[in-house]
DRENTORKOL-3810 file (N, C-alpha, C; in nm, 4 decimals):
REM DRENTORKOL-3810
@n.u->-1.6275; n.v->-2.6763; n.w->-3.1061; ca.u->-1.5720; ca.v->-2.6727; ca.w->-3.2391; c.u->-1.6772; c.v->-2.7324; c.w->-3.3337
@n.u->-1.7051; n.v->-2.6616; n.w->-3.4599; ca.u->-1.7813; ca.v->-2.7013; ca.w->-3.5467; c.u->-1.7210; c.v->-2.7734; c.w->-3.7136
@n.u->-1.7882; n.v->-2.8321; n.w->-3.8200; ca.u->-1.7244; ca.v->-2.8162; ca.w->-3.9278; c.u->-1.8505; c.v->-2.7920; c.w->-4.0124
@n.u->-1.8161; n.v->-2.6943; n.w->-4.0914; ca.u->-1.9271; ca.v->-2.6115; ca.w->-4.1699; c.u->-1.8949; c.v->-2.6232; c.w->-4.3324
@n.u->-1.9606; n.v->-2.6195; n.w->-4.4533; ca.u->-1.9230; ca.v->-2.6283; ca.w->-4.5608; c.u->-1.9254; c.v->-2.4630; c.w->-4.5888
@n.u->-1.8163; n.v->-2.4266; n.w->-4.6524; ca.u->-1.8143; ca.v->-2.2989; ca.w->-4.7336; c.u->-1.9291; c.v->-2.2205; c.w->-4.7926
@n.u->-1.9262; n.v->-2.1562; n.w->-4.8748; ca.u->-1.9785; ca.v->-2.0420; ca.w->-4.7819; c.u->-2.0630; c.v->-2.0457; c.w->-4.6301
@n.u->-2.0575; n.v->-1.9586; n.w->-4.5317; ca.u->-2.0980; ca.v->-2.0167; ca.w->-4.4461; c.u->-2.0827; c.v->-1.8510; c.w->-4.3224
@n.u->-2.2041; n.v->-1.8172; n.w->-4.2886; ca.u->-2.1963; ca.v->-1.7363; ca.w->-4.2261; c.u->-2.1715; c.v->-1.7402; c.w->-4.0431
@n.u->-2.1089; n.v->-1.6526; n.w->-3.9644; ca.u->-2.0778; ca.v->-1.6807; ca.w->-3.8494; c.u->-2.0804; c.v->-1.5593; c.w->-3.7707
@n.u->-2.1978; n.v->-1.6143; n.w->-3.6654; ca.u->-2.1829; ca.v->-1.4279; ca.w->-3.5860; c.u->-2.1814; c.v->-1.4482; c.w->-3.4513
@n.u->-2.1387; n.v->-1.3591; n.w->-3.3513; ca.u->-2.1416; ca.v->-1.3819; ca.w->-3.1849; c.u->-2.2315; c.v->-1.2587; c.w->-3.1497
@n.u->-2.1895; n.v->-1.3103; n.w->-2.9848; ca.u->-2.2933; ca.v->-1.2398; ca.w->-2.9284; c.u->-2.2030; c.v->-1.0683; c.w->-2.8955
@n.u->-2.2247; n.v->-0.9882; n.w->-2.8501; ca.u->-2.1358; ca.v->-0.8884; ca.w->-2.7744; c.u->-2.0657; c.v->-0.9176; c.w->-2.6331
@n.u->-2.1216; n.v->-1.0052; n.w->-2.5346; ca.u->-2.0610; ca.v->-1.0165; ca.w->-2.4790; c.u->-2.0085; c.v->-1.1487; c.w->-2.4444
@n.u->-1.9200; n.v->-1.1925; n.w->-2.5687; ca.u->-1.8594; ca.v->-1.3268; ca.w->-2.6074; c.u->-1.7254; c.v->-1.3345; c.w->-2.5229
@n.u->-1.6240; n.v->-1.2464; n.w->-2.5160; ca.u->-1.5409; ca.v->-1.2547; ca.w->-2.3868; c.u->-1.5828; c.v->-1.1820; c.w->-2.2695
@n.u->-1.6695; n.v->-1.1349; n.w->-2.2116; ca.u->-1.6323; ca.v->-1.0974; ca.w->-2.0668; c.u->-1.7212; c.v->-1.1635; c.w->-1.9724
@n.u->-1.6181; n.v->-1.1870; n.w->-1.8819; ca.u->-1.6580; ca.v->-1.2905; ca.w->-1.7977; c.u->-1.7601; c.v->-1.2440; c.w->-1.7086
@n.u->-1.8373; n.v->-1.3795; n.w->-1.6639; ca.u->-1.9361; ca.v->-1.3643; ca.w->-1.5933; c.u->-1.8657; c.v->-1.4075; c.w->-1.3978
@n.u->-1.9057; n.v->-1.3152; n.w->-1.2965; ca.u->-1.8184; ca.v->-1.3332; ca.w->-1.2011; c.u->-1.9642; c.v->-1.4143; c.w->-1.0602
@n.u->-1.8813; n.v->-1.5111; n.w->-1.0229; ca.u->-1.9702; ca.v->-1.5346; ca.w->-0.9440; c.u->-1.9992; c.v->-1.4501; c.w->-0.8475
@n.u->-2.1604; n.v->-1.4806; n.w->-0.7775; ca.u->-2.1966; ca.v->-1.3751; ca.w->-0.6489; c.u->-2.1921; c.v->-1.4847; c.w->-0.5168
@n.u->-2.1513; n.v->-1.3727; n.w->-0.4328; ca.u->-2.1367; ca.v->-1.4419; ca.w->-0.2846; c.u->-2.2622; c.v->-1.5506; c.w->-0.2357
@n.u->-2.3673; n.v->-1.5472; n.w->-0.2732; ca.u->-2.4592; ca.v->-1.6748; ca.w->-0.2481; c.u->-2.4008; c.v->-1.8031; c.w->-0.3181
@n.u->-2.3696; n.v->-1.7989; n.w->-0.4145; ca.u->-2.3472; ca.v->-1.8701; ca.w->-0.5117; c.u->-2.2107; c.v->-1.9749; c.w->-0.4633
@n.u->-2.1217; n.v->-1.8363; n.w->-0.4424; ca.u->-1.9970; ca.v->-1.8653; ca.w->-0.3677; c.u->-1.9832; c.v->-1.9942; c.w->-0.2308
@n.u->-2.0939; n.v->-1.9506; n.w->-0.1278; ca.u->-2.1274; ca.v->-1.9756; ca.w->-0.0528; c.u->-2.1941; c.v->-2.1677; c.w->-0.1064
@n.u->-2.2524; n.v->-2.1092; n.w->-0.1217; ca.u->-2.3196; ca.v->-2.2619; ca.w->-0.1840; c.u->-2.2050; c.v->-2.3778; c.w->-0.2436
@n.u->-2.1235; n.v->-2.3042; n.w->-0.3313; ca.u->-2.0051; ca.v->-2.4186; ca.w->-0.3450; c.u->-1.9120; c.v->-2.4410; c.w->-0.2584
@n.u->-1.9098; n.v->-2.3691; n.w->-0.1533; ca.u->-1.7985; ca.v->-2.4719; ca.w->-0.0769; c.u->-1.8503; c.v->-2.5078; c.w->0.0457
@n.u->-2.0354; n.v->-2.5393; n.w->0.0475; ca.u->-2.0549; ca.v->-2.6518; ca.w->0.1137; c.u->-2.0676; c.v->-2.7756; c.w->0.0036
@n.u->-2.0524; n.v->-2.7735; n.w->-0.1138; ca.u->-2.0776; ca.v->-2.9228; ca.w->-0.1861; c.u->-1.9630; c.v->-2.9931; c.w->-0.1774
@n.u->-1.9483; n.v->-3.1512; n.w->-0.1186; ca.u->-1.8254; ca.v->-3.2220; ca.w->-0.1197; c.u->-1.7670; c.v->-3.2389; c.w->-0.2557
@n.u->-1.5982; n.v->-3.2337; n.w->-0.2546; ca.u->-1.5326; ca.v->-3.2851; ca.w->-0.3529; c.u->-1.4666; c.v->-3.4033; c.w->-0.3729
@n.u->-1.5343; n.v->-3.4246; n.w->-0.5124; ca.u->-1.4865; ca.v->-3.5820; ca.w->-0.5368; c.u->-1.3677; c.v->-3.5782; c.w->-0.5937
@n.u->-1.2546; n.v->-3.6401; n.w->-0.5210; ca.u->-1.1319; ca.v->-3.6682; ca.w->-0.5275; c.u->-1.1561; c.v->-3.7721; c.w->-0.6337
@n.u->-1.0755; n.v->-3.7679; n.w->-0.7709; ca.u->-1.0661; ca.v->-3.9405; ca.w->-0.8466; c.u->-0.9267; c.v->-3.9152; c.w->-0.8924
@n.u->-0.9145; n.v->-4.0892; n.w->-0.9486; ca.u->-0.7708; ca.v->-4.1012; ca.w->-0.9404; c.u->-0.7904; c.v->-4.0797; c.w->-1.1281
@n.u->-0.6458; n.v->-4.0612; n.w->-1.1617; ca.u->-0.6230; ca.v->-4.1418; ca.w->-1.3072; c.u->-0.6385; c.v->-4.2322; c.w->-1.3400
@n.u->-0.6355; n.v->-4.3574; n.w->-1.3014; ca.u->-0.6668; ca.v->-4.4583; ca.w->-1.3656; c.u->-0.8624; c.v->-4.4683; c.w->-1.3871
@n.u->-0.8668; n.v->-4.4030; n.w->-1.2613; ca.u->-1.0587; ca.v->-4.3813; ca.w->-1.2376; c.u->-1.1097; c.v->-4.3655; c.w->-1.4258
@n.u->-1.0598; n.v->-4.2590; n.w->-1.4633; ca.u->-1.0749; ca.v->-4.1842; ca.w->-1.5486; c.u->-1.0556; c.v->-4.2193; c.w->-1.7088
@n.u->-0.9447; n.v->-4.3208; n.w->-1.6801; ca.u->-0.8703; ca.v->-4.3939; ca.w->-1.7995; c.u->-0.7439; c.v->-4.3417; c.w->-1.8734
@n.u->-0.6920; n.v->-4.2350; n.w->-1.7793; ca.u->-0.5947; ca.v->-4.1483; ca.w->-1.8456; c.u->-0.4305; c.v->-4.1766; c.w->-1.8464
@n.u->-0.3570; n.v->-4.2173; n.w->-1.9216; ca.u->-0.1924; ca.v->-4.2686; ca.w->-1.8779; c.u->-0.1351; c.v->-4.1374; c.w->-1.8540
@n.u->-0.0442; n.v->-4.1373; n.w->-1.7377; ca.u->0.0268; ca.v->-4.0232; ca.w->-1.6955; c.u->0.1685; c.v->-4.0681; c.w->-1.7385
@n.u->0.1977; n.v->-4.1431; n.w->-1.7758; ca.u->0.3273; ca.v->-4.1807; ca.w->-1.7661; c.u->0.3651; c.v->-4.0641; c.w->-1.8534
@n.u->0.5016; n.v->-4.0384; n.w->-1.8142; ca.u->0.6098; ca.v->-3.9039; ca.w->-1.8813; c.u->0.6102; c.v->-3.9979; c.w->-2.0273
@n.u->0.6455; n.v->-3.8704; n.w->-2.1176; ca.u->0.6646; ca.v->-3.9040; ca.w->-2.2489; c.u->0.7985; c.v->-3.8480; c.w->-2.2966
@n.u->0.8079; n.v->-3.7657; n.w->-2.2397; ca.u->0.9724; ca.v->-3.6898; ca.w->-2.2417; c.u->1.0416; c.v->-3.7322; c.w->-2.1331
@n.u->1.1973; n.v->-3.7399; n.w->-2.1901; ca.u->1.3246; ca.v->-3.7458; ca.w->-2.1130; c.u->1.4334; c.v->-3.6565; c.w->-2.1276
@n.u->1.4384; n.v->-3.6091; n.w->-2.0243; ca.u->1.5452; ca.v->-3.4787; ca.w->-1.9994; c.u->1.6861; c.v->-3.5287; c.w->-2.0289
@n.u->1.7411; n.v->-3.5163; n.w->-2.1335; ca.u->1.8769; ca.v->-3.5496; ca.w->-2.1634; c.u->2.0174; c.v->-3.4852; c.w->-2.1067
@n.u->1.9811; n.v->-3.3810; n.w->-2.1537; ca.u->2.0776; ca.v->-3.2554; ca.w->-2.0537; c.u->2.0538; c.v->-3.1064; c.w->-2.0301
@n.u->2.0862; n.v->-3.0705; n.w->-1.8883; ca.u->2.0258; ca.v->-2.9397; ca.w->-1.8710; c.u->2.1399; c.v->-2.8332; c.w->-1.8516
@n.u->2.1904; n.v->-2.7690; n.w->-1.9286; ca.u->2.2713; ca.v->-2.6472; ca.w->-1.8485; c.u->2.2461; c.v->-2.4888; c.w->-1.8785
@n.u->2.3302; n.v->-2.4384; n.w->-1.8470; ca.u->2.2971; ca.v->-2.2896; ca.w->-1.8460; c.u->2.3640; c.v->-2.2707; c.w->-1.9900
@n.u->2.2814; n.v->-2.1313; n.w->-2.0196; ca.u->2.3537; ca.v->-2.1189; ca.w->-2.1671; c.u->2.4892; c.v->-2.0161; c.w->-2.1198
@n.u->2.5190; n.v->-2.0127; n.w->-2.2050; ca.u->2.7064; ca.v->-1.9462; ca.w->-2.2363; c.u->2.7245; c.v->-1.7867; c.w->-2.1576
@n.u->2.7839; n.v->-1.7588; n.w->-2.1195; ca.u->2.7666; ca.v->-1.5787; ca.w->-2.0671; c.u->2.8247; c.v->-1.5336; c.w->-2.2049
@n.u->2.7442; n.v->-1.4422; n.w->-2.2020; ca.u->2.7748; ca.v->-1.3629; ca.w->-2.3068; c.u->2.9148; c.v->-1.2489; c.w->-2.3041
@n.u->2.9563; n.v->-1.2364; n.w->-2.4257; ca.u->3.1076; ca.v->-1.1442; ca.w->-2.4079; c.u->3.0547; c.v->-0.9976; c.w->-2.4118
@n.u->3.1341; n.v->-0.8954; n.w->-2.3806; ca.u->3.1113; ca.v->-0.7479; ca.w->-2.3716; c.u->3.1572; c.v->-0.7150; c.w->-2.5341
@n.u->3.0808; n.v->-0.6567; n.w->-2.5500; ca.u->3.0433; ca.v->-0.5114; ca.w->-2.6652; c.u->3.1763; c.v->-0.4734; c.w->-2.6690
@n.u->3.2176; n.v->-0.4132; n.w->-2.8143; ca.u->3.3036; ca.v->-0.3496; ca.w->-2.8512; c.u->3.2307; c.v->-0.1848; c.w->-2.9308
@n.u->3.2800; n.v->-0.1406; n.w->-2.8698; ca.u->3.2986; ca.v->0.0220; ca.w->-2.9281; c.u->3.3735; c.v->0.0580; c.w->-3.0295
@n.u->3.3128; n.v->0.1100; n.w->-3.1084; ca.u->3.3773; ca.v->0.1546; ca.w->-3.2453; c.u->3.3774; c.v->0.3295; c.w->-3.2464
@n.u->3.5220; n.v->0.3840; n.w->-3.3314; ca.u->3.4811; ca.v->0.5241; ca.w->-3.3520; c.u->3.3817; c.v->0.5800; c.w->-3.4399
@n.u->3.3686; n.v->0.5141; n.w->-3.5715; ca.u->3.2897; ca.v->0.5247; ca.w->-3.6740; c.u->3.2774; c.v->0.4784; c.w->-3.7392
@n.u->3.2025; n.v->0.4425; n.w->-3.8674; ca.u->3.0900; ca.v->0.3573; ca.w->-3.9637; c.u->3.2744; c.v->0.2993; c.w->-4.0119
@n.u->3.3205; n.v->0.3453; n.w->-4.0564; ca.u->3.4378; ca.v->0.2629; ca.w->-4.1137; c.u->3.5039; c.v->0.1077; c.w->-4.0326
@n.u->3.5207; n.v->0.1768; n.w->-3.8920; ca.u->3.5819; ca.v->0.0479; ca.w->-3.7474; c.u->3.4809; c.v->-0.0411; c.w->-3.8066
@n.u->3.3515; n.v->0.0134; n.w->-3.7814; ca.u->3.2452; ca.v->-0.0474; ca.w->-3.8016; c.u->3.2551; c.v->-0.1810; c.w->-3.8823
@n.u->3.2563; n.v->-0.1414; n.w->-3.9809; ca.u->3.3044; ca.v->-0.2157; ca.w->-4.1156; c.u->3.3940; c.v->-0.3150; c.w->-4.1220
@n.u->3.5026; n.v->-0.2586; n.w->-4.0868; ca.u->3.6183; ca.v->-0.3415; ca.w->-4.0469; c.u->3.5750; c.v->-0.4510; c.w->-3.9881
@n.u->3.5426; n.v->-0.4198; n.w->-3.8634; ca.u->3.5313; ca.v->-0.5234; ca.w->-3.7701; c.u->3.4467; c.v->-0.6436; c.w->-3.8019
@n.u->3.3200; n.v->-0.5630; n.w->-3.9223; ca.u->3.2148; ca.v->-0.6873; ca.w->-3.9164; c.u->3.2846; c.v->-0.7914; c.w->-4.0535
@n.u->3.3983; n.v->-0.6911; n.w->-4.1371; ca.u->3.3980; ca.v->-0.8158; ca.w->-4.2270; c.u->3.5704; c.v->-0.8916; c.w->-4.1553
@n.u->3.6617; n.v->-0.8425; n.w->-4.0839; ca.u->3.7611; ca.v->-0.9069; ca.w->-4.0192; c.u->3.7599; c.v->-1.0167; c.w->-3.9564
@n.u->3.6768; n.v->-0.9379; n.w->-3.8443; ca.u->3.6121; ca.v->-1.0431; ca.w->-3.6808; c.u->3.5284; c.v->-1.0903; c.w->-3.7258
@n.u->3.4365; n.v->-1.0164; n.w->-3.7345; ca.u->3.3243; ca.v->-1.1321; ca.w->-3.7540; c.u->3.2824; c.v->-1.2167; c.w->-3.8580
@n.u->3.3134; n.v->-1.2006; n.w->-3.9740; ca.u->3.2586; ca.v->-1.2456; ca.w->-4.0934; c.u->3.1720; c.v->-1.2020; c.w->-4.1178
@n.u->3.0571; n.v->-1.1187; n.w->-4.0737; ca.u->2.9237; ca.v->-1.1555; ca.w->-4.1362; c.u->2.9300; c.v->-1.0673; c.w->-4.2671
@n.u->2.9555; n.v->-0.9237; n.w->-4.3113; ca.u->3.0021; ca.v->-0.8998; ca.w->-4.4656; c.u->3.0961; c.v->-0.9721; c.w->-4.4902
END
């Protein structure tokens, strides 16, 4: 990440996303190098949770669809039942 003053020109290369894939020598070579296991604290990092799960449930089942004959039911229904006109 940079910070640049305005006006300010910016260009990439062409092949700015595609990945470069490792080759089997290469391959080979990293998994004879040992891995260093470190801890968190090694590092300086707090893991402690920051969130607390208050409550978990499932949401509501939903009710079945009503069928209407035409734009009028239609109508009806949305300003009767439902309110929303």
């Amino acid at each position: 990440m940079i910070e640049v003053d305005l006006p300010a020109v910016v260009t990439t290369d062409l092949r700015l996303n595609i990945p470069r894939y490792a080759t089997l020598p290469n391959i080979m070579k990293a998994k004879k190098k040992p891995l260093e296991v470190m801890t968190p604290d090694a590092l300086g990092v707090d893991i402690t949770p920051r969130l607390t799960t208050l409550k978990l449930a499932e949401p509501l089942k939903r009710e079945a669809g009503i069928r209407v004959a035409n734009a009028a039911d239609l109508v009806a229904k949305l300003k009767n039942v439902a309110h929303v006109i």
